[in-house]
N, C-alpha and C positions, 0 to 999 in steps of 0.2 A: 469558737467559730472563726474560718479564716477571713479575711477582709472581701475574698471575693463572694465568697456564699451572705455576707452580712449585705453587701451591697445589692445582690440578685433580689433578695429578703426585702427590701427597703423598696427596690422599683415596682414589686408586686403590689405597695400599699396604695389603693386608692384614697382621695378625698373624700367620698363616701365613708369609708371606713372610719374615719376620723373626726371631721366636721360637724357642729353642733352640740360637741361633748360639755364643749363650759360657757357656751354663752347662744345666745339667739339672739339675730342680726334684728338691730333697731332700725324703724324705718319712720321716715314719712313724706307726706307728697309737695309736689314743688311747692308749693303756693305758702308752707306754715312756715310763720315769724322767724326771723334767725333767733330772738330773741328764747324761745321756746326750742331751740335745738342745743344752746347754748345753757339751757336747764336741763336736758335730758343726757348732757355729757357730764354734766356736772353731780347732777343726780348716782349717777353710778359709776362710781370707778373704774368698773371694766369696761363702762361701753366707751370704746375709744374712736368711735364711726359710727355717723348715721347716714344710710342709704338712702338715696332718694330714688321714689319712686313713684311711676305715674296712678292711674288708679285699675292698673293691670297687672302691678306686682313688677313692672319691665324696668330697668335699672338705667335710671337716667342719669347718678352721680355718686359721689360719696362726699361727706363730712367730715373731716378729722382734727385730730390733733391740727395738722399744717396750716391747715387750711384757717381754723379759729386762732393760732398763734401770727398767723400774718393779716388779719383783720386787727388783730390787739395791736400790733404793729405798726400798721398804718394809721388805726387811731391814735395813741401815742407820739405819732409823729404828725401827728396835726395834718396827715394827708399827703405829706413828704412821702415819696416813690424813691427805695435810694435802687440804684441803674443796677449796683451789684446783686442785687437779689433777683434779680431774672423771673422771678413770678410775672409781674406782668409784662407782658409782650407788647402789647398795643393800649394806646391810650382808652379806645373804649374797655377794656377790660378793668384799667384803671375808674373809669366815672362806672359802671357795671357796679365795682365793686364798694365803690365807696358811697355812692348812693340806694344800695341795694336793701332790701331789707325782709327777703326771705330766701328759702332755703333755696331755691335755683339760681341765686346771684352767687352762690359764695362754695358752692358743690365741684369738683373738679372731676376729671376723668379718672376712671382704674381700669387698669388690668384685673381681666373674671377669669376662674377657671369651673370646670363642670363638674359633677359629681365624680363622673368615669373615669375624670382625670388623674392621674399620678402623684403621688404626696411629691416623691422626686422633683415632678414639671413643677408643681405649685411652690416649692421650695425657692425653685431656681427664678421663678417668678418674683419672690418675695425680695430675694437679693439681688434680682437687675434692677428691679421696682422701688425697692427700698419700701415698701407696703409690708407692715406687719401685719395686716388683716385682707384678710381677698375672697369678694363677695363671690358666690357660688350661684352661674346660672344656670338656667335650661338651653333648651337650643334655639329658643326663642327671646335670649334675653332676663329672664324673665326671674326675679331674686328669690332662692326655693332657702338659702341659707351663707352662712360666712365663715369662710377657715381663718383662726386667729395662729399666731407665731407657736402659739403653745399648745396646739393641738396637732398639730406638723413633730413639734418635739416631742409630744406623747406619745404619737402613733410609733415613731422609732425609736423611742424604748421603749417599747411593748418588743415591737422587732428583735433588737438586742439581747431584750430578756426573752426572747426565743416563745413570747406570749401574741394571743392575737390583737391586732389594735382596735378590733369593736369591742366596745363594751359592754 
């Protein structure tokens, strides 16, 4: 296949196509313990995010890796903010975060893409974003599921091997 017909191939793929092949998005609502979110990453190696969510399924945040690696951080540092790490911006995000102690203190914003969307756009989402995982809404917000890094790399080699990306 020539490089242009591979890439025509590639923008045809939706997120639909692909998304929830190896995992289903863990969630839960503002209000639960950090300390219990911090069991549910731990609990499963794959789940590397958890959404937060109000009690409409609408996507109020995410959890990750980042986000629980700069809490460990600032505990370790006994509360020292060092300036180069540009997480927090403002001092109230600073007390926010350090007297917080469930899941809506410590959640940060993502980039969503939809079902209808393009493996392509979510891709290029993933590498401006720097987000290996990107929750999948409705039009209303609303979390139906999550494309992980490796379900973006299956659907295009399925492409490649000239196969379809549903399964």
């Amino acid at each position: 296949m020539s490089r242009k017909v591979i890439a025509e191939a590639l923008r045809t793929i939706k997120v639909e196509d692909v998304f929830m092949i190896m995992t289903n998005p863990t969630t839960v609502p503002e209000n639960t313990p950090i300390t219990q979110v911090l069991e549910m990453l731990v609990k499963d190696p794959l789940t590397r995010v958890v959404y937060v969510v109000d009690e409409t399924r609408k996507l109020k945040g995410v959890i990750g890796d980042k986000e629980v690696l700069q809490w460990l951080s600032f505990q370790a540092s006994e509360g020292k903010v060092s300036r180069e790490s540009g997480y927090f911006e403002r001092t109230i995000d600073t007390l926010i975060f350090a007297m917080g102690t469930q899941a809506k203190h410590f959640m940060s914003l993502s980039k969503t893409v939809k079902s209808r969307d393009s493996l392509v756009n979510a891709l290029d989402i993933m590498l401006s974003s720097g987000q290996e995982e990107l929750p999948v809404v409705d039009e209303n917000n609303v979390l139906v599921g999550d494309l992980s890094c490796l379900e973006v790399i299956y659907g295009m080699l399925k492409v490649l091997e000239g196969k379809s990306p549903k399964p």
